[in-house]
Backbone bond lengths (Angstrom), bond angles and torsions (degrees), N, CA, C in turn:
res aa  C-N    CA-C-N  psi(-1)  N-CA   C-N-CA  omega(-1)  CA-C   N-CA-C  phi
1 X - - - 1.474 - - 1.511 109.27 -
2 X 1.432 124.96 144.81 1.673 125.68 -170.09 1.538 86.26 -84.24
3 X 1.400 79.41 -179.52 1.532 111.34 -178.70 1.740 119.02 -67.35
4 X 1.576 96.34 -41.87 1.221 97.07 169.41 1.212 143.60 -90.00
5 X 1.829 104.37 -0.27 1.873 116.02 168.31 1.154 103.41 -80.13
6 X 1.866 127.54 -9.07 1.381 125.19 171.25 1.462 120.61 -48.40
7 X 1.447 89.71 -54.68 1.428 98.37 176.24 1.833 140.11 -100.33
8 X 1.499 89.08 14.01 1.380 104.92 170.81 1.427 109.79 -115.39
9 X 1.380 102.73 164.28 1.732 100.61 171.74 1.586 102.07 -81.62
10 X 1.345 100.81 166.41 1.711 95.82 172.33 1.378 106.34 -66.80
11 X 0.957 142.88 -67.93 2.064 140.24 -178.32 0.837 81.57 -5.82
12 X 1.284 130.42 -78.78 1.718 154.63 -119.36 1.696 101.56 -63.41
13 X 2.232 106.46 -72.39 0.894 90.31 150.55 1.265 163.26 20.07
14 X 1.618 80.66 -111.29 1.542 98.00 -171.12 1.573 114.92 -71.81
15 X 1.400 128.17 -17.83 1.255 115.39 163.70 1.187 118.04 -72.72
16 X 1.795 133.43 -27.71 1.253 113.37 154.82 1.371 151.86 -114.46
17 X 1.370 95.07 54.29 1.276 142.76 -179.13 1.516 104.36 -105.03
18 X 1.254 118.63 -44.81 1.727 125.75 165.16 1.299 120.80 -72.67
19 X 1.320 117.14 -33.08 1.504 123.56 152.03 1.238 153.51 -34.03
20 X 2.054 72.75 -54.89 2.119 68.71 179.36 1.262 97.43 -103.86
21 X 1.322 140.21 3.68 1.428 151.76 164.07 2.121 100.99 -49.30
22 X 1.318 99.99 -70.73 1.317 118.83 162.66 1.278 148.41 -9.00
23 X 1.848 76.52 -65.54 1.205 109.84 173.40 1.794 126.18 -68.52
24 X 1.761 98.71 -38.52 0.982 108.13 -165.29 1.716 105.18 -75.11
25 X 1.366 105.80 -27.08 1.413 105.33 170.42 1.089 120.80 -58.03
26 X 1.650 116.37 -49.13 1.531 100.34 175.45 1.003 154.56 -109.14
27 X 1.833 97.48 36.51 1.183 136.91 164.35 1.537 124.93 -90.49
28 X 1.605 114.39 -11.09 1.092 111.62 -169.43 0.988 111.03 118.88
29 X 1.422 126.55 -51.41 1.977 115.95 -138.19 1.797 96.23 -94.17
30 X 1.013 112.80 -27.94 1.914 110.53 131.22 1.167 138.86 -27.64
31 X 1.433 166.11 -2.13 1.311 125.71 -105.73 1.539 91.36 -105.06
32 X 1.696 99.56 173.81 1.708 105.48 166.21 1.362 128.14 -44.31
33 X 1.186 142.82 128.02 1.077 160.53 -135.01 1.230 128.91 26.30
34 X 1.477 119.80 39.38 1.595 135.22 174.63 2.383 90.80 -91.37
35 X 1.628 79.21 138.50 1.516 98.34 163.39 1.290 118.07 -62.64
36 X 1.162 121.37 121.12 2.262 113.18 140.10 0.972 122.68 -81.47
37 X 1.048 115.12 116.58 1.857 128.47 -176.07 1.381 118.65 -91.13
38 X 1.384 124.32 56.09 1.614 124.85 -179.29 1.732 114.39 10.51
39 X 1.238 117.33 -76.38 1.247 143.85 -161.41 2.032 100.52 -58.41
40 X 1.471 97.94 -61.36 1.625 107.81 -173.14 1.594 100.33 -68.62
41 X 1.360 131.35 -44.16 1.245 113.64 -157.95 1.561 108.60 -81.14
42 X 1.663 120.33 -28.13 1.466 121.76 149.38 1.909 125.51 -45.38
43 X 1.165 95.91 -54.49 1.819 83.94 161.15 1.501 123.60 -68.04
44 X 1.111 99.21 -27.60 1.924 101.78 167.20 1.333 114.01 -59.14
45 X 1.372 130.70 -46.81 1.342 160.08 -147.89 1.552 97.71 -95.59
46 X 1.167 115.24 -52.75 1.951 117.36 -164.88 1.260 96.63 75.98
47 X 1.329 128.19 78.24 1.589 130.48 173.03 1.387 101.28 -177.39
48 X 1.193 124.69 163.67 1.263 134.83 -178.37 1.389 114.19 -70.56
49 X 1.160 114.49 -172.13 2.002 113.96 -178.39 1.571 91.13 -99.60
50 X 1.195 161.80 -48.42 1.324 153.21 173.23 1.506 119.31 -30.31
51 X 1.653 102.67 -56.38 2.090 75.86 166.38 1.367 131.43 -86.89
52 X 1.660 121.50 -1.23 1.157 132.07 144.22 1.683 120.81 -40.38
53 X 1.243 120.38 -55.42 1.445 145.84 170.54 1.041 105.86 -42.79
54 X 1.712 131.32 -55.29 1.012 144.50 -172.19 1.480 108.22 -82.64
55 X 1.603 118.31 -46.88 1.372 91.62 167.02 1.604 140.47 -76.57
56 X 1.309 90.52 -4.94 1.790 98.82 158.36 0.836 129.87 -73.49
57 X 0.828 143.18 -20.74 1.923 164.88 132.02 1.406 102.40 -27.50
58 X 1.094 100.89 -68.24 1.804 103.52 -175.20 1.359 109.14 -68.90
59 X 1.518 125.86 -38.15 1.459 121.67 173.05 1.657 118.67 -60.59
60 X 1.156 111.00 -33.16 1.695 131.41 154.35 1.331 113.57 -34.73
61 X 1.329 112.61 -69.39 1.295 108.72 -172.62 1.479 113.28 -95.11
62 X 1.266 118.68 -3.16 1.649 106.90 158.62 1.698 102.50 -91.17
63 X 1.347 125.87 8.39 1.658 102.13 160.87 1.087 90.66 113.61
64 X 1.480 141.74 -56.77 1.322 129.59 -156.63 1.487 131.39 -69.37
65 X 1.256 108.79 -9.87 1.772 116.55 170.76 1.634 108.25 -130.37
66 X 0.863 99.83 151.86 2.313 121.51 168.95 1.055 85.92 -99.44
67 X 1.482 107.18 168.39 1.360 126.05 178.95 1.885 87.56 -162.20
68 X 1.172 93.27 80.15 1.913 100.54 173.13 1.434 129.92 -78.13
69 X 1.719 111.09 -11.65 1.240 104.94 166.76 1.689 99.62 -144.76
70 X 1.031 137.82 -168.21 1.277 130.24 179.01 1.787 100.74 -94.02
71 X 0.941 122.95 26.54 1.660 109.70 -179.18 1.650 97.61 -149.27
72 X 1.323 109.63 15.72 1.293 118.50 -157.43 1.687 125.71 -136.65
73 X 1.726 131.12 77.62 1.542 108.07 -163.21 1.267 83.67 -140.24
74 X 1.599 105.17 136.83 1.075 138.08 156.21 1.022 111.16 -90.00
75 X 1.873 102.50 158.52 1.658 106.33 147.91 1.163 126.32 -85.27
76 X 1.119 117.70 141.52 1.544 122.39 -172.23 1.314 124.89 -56.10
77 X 1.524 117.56 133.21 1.720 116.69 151.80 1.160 116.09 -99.83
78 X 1.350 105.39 136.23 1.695 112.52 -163.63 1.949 85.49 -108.62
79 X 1.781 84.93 126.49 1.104 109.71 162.55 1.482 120.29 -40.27
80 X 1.442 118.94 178.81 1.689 114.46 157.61 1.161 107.90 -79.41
81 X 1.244 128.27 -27.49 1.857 118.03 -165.11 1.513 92.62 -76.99
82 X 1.171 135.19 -34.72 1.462 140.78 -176.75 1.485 108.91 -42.56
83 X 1.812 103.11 -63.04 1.269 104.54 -168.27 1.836 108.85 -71.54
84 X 1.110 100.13 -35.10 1.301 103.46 -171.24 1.881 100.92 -75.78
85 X 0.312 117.70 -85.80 1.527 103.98 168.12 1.929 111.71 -10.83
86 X 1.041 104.81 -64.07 1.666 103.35 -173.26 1.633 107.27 -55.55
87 X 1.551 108.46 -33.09 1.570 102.92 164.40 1.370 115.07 -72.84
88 X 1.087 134.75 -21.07 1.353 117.68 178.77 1.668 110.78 -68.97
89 X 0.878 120.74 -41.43 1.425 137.61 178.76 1.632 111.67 -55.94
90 X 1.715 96.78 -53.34 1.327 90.44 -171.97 1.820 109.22 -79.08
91 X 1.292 109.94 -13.44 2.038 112.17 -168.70 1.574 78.93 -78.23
92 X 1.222 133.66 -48.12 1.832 122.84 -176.99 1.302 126.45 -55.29
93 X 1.338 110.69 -30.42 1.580 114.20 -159.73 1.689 96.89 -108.39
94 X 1.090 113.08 -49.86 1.571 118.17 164.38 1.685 119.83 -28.17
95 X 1.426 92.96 -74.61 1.403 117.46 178.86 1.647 106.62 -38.66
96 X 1.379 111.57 -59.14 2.072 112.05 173.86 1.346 93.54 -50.96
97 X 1.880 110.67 -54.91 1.386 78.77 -159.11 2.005 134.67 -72.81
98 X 1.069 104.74 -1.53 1.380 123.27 168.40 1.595 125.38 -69.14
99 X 1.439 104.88 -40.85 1.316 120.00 -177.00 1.810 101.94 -77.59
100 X 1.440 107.52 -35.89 1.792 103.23 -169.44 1.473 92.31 -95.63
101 X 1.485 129.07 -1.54 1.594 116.40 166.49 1.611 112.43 -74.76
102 X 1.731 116.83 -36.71 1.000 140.34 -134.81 2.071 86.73 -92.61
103 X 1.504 104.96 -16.11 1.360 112.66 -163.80 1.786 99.26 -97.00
104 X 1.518 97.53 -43.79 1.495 104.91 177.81 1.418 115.24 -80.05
105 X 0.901 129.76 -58.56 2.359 144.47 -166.79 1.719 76.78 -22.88
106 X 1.414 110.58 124.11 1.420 133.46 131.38 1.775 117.52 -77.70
107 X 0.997 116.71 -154.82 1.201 138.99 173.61 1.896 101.61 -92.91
108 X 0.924 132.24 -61.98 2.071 120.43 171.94 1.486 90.11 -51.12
109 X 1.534 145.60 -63.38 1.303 141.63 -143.85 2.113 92.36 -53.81
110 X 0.801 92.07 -52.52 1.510 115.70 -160.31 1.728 103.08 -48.34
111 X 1.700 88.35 -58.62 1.508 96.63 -169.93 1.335 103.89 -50.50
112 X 1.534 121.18 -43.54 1.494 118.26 -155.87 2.017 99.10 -68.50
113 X 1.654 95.51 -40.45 1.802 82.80 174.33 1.568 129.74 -77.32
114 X 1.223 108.04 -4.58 1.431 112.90 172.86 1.814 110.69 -87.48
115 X 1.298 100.06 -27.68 1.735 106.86 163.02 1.533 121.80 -69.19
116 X 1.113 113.55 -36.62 1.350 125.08 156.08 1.604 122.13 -47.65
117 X 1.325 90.48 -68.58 1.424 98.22 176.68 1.772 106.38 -51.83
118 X 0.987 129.03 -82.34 1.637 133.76 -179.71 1.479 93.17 -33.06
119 X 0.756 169.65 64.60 2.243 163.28 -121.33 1.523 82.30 139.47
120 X 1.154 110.42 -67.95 1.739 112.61 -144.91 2.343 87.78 -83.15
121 X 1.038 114.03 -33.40 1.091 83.69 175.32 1.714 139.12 -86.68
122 X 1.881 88.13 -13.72 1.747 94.85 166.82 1.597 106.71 -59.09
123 X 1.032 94.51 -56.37 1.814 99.38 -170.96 1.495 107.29 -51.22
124 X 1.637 126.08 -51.79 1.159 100.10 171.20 1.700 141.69 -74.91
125 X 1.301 88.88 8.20 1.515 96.80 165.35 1.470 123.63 -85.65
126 X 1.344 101.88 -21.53 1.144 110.72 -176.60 1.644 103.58 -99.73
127 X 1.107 139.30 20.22 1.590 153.85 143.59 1.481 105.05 67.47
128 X 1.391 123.39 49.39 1.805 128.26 -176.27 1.110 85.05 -111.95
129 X 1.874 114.27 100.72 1.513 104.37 146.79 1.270 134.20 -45.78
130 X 1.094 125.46 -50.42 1.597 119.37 162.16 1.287 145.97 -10.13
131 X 1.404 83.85 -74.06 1.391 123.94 -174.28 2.222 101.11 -73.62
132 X 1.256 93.92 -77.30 1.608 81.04 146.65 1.269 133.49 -7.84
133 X 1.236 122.87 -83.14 1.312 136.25 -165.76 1.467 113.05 -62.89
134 X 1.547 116.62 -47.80 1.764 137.55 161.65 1.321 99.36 -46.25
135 X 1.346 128.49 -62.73 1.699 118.77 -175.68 1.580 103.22 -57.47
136 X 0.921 124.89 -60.31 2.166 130.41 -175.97 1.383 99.37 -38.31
137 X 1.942 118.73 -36.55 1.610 82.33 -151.86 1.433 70.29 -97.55
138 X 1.178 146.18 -14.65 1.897 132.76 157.80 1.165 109.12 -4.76
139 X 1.916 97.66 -61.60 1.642 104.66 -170.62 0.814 125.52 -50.74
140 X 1.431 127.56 -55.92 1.290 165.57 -151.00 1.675 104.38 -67.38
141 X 1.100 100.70 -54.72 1.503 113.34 -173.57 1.943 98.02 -85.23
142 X 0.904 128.63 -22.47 1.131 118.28 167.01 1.798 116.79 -69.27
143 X 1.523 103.99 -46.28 1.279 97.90 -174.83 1.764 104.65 -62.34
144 X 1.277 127.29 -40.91 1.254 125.10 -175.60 1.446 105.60 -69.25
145 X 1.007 130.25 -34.64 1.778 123.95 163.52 1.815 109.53 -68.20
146 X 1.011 120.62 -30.40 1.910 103.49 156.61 1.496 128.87 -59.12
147 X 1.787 107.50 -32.51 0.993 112.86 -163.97 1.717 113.43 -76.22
148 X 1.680 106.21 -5.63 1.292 110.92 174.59 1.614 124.13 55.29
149 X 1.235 110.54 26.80 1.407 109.64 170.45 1.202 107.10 -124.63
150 X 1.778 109.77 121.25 1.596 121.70 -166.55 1.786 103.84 -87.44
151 X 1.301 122.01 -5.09 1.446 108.75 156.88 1.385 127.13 -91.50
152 X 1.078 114.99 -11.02 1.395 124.16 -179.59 1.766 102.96 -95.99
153 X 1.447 110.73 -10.74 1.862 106.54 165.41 0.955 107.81 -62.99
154 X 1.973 103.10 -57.96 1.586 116.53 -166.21 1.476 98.36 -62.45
155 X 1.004 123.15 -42.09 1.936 98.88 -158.22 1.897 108.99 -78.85
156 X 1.526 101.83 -21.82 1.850 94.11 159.79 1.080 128.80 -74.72
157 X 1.621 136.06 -28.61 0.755 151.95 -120.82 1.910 96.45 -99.88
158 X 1.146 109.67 -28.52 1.805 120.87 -176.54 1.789 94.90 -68.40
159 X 1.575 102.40 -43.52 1.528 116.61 -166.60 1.491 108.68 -71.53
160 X 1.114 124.46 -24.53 1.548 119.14 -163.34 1.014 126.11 -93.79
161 X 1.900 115.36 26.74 1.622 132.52 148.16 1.519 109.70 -58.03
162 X 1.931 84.45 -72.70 1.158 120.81 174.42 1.554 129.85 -17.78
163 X 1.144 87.48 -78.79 1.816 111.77 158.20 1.171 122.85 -31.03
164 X 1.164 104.55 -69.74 1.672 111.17 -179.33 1.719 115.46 -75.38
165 X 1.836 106.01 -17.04 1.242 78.14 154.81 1.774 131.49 -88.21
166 X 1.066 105.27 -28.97 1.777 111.11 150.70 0.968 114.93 -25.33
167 X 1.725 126.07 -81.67 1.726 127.09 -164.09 1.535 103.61 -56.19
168 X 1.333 127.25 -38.67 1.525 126.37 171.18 1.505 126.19 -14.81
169 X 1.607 87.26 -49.90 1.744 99.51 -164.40 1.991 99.35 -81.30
170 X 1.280 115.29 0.78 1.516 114.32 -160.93 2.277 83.30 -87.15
171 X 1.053 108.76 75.37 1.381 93.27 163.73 1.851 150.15 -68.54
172 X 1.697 83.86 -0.46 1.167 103.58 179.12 1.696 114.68 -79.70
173 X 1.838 105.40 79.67 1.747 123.06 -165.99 1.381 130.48 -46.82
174 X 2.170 87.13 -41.09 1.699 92.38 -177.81 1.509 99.26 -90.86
175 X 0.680 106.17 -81.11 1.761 85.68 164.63 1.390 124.41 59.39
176 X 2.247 76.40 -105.46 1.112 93.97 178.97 1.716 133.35 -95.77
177 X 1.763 110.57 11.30 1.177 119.68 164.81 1.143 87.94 -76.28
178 X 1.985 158.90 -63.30 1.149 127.78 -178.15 1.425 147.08 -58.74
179 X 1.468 112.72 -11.93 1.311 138.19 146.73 2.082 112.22 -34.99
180 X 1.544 89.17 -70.71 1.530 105.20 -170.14 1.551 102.72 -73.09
181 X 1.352 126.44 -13.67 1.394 113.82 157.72 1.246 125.47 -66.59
182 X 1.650 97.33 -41.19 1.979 95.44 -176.36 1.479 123.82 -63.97
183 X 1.380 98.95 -29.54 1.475 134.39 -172.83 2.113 95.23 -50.03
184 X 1.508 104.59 -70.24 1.002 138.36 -146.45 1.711 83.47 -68.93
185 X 1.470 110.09 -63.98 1.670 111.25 174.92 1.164 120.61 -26.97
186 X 1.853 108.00 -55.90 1.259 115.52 -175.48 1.074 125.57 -64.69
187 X 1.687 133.55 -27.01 1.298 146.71 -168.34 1.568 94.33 -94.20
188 X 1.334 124.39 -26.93 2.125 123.76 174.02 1.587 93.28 -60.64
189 X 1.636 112.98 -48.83 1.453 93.35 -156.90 1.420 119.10 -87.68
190 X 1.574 120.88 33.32 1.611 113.73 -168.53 0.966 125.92 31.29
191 X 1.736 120.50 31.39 1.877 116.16 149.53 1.239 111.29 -59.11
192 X 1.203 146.90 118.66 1.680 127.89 176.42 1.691 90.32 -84.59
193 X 1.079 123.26 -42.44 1.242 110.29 -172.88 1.722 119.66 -70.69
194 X 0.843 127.94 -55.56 1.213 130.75 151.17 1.679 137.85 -22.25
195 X 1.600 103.01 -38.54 1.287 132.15 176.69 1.494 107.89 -84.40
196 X 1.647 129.34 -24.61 1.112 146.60 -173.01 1.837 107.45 -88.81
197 X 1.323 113.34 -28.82 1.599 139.98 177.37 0.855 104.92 -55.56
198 X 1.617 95.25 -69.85 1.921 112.69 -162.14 1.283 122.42 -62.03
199 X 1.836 109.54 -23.64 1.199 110.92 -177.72 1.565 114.13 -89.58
200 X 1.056 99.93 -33.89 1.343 107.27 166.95 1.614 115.26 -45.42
201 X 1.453 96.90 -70.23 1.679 88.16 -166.57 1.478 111.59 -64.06
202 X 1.541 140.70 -12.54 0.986 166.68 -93.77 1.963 87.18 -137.04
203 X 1.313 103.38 -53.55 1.282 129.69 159.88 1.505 128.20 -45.54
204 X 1.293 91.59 -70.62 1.590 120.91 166.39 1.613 111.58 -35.89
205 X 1.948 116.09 -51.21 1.038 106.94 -150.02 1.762 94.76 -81.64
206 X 1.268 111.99 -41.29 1.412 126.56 -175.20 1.817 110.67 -49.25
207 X 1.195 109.43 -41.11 1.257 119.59 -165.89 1.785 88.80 -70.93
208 X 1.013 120.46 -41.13 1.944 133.52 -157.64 2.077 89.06 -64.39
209 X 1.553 89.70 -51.37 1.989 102.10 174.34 1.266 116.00 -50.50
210 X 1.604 112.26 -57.20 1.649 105.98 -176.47 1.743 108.73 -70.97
211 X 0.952 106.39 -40.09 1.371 94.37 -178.88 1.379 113.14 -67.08
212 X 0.991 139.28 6.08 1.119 129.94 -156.04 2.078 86.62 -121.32
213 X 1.209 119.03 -52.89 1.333 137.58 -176.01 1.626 98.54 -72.83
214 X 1.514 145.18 -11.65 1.413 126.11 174.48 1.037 74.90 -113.51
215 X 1.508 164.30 -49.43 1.600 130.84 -126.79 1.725 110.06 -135.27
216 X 1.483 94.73 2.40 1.480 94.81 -172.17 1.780 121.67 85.18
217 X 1.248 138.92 15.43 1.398 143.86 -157.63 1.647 100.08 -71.54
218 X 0.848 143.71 145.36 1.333 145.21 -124.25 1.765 76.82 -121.62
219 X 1.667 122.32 -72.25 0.946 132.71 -162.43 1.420 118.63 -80.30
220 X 1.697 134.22 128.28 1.490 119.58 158.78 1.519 116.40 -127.11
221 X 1.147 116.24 138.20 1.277 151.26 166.76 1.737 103.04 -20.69
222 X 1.776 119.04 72.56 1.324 94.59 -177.02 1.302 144.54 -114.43
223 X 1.709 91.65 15.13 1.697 109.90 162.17 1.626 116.96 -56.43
224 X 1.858 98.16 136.11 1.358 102.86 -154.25 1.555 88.14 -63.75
225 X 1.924 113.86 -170.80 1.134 126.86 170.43 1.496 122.48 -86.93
226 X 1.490 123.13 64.79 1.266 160.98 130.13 1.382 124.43 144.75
């Protein structure tokens, strides 16, 4: 046992042991088709190989690693049908959730996304993809927590590794801090329909970026988001 499951409980651990595992994927210092080495990433870690084990398991089934032979796990490269698929899901589920935020946002709803927003533009001035990307899906998850529908949390909620490791690769910052402004406008002014648009295409444009940044796509989508 490391030094540091000494002094943690296992929960403790092993949830952040899945973390920065996680993390590191969708930050980069992971990338697709890099090895996990049971043994090395526990001496990296100061913990034993068991909550390593365990967080490969869990990285497994949220998508982010294969495991092609039993002595053998990568991180995953997601096909094109992968990504393109994960946008379909996300331009559907997004889109409600924008339109039923756009129905609910009071005046507190608002403040918290306009605080966000002012977040997302220090950081992108200050050019930390990372950090960047962690504030966006802030947004993201805020607008779907206005929209107050607890099946539409649960059914994103498997996706929003995934996701965010996708939007990651969209490096184009101002962009998409002007994206998440229009977005944000649209959902202040109770258009539901309008608010349902923005997110959509909003979607649209990002999805046009990654594909274009994993597979080479010649063409992207570059009408702003509405």
């Amino acid at each position: 046992m490391g030094a540091t499951e000494d002094r943690q409980p296992l929960a403790a651990t092993r949830a952040r042991v899945l973390e920065e595992l996680r993390e590191r994927i969708l930050t980069g210092r992971l990338r697709p088709g890099d090895r996990l080495v049971e043994r090395e990433l526990a001496e990296d870690l100061g913990v034993s190989r068991v909550p390593v084990r365990e967080a490969i398991r869990s990285l497994e089934s949220e998508g982010f690693v294969v495991v092609p032979s039993p002595r053998r796990v990568v991180v995953r490269q997601l096909a094109r049908v992968d990504v393109e698929e994960l946008f379909d899901v996300r331009e559907a589920l997004e889109s409600l959730a924008a339109a039923r935020a756009a129905e609910r946002a009071g005046k507190p709803e608002m403040r918290r996304l306009e605080r966000l927003l002012a977040e997302s533009a220090r950081v992108t001035q200050g050019g930390d993809g990372a950090r960047i990307s962690e504030v966006n899906s802030r947004l993201h998850d805020e607008i779907i927590a206005i929209a107050g529908n607890r099946l539409l949390t649960t059914m994103l909620h498997p996706l929003e590794g995934q996701l965010r490791w996708l939007t990651s690769q969209n490096e184009h910052w101002d962009e998409l801090l002007d994206e998440h402004r229009r977005l944000v406008d649209a959902i202040g002014s109770g258009e539901v329909e309008r608010a349902r648009e923005y997110a959509a295409e909003h979607v649209r444009v990002n999805r046009a970026v990654t594909l274009r940044d994993l597979f080479g796509d010649d063409e992207r989508d570059e009408r702003p988001a509405g």
